[in-house]
N, C-alpha and C positions, 0 to 999 in steps of 0.2 A: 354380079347380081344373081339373086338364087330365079329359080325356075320357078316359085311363085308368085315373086314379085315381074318377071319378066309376063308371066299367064296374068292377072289382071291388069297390067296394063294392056295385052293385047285387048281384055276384055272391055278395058273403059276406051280402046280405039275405036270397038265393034259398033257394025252400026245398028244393031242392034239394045235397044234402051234398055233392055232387061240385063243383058250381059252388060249394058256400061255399067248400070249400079252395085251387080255385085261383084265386078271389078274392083269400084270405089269402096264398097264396104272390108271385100279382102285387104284393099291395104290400110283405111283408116283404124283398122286393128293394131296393126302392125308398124304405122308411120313411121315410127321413131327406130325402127328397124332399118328403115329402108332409105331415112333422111338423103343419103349421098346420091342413090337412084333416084328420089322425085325431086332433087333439085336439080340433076340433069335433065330427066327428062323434062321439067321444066323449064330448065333455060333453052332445052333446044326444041321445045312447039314453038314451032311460029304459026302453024294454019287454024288450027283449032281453037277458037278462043274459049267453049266451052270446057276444054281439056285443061287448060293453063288456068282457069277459075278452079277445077276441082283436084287441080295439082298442088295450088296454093295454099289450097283450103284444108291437106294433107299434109302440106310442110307446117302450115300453122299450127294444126293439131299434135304433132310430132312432141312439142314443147322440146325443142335441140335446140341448144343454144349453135347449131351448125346451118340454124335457118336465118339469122339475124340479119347477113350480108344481104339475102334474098329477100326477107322481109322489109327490110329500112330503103332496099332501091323501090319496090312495089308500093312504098307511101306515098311515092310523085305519078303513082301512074293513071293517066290519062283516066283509066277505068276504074268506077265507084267501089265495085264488089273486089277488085282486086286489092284497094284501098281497106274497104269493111276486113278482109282474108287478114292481112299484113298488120293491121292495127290489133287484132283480136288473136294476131297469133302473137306479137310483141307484149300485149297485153299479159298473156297466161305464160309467158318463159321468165315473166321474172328475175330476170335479172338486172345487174347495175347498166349496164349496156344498154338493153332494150327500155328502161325506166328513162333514161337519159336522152335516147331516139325520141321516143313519145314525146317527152318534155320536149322536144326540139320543134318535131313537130307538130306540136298544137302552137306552141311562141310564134310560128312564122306563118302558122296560119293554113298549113298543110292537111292538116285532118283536124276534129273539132272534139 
């Protein structure tokens, strides 16, 4: 991980609101950069649920098709906005894969 991507996520740690966003903005720039770091650092928050919403919402943006595994398990999850993140980032990757997820699940009833 480069020393930018390592500095906003300090910055989206901080508890400081100003510094979380422009944490967030440095790497929504960059997402698709950084895809292999925010899918770690999102698979391993556990505490932070705020953090793993705007981690999601950076892999979504990403449009990597290296976010698919991560998106298509986030379709079952308990939480709505994680759901909204996962569907809307499957939605814009375009591909046969992620067309095929969505068709799955809207048929069974998983997202709408």
């Amino acid at each position: 991980m480069t020393r930018g991507f390592d500095a906003a996520m300090r910055s989206m740690r901080s508890r400081d609101r100003q510094r979380q966003e422009e944490g967030f903005a440095q790497l929504r720039a960059h997402a698709a950069e950084h895809i292999a770091g925010l899918i770690e650092q999102f698979e391993n928050e556990g505490q932070d649920h705020g953090l793993r919403r705007w981690l999601l919402e950076l892999i979504a943006g990403a449009e990597s098709p290296a976010a698919l595994p991560v998106l298509t398990a986030q379709l079952d999850s308990a939480d709505e906005s994680l759901r909204r993140s996962a569907t809307a980032g499957l939605t814009r990757l375009t591909t046969p894969e992620a067309r095929s997820t969505l068709w799955r699940a809207r048929a069974n009833g998983t997202i709408t």
